[in-house]
Structure formats: structure tokens, C-alpha cells
C-alpha positions as CSV (number, residue, x, y, z in Angstrom):
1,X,-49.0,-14.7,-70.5
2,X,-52.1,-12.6,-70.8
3,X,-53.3,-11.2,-67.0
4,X,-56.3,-9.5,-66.6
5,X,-56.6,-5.9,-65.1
6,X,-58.1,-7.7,-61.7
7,X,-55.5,-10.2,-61.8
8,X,-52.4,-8.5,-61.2
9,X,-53.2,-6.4,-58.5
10,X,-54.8,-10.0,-56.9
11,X,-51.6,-11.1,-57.2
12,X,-49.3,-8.3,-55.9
13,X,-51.4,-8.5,-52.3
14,X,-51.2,-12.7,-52.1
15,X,-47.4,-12.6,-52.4
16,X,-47.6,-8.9,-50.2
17,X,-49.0,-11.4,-47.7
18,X,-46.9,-13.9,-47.8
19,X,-43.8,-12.3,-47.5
20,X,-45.7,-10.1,-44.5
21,X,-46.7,-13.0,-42.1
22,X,-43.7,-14.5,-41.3
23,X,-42.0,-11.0,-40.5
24,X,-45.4,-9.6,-38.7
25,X,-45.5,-12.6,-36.4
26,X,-41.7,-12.7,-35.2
27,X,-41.8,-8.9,-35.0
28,X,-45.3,-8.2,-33.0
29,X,-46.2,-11.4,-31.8
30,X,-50.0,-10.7,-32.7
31,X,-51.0,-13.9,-30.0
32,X,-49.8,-11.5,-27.4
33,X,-51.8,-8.5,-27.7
34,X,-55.1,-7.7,-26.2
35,X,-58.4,-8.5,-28.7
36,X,-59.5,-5.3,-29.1
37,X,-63.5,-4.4,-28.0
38,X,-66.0,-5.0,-30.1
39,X,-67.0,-1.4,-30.8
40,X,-63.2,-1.0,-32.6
41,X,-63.8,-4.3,-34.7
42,X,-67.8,-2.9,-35.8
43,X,-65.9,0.2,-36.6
44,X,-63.1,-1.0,-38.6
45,X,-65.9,-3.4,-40.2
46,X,-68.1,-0.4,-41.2
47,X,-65.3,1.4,-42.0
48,X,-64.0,-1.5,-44.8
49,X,-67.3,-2.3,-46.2
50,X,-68.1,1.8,-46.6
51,X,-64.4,2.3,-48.2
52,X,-64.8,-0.8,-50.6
53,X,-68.7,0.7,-52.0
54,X,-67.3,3.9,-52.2
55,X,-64.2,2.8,-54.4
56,X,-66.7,0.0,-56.6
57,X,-69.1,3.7,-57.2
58,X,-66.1,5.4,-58.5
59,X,-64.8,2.7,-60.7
60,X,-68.1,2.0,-61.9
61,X,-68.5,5.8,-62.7
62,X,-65.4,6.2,-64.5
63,X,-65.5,3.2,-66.5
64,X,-69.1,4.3,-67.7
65,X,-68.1,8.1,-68.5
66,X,-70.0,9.2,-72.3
67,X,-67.2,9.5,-75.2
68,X,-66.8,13.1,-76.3
């Protein structure tokens, strides 16, 4: 079976998931904490879409890097 580069690390953080949910909801019980305010959720927001340009600039960079 022929995967693609983007396809196996896709795949790693699906099953990642999958196996996480069941253990992260009998363990912390995420319905029971308090939402956080709306200045942490703009934050971690900002923080995520800053992070993810940041890494797509470096791939793109070193993917387009003159031969010697």
C-alpha cells in the first residue's frame, strides 16, 4: 500500500485520538471543569493559527531550497 507523506502522519493523530478520548473523559471528566474566558480561548486561537503559518513557511522553504 502506497501512503503519501501527508497521509501517515493524518493517520497516526486519528487513531492518537481515538485511543485518547475514552481514557481523557473517564480520567478528567472535561464536562466538569470550568469553560475557560474568552481571552484564554482568543489566545490559544492566535496561538494555533500563528504556530501552523509559521511551520507551512518553513516547510514551504525547505522544500524550495536551490540544488547545489
Amino acid at each position: 500500500m502506497e501512503l503519501t507523506a501527508t497521509q501517515v502522519p493524518f493517520g497516526q493523530l486519528v487513531a492518537t485520538t481515538i485511543m485518547m478520548v475514552p481514557m481523557i473523559s473517564v480520567i478528567d471528566r472535561p464536562w466538569r471543569l470550568p469553560v475557560p474566558g474568552l481571552a484564554v480561548m482568543v489566545s490559544i486561537l492566535a496561538l494555533a493559527i500563528v504556530s501552523t503559518a509559521l511551520a507551512y513557511w518553513f516547510f514551504s522553504a525547505s522544500t524550495h531550497l536551490p540544488e547545489r
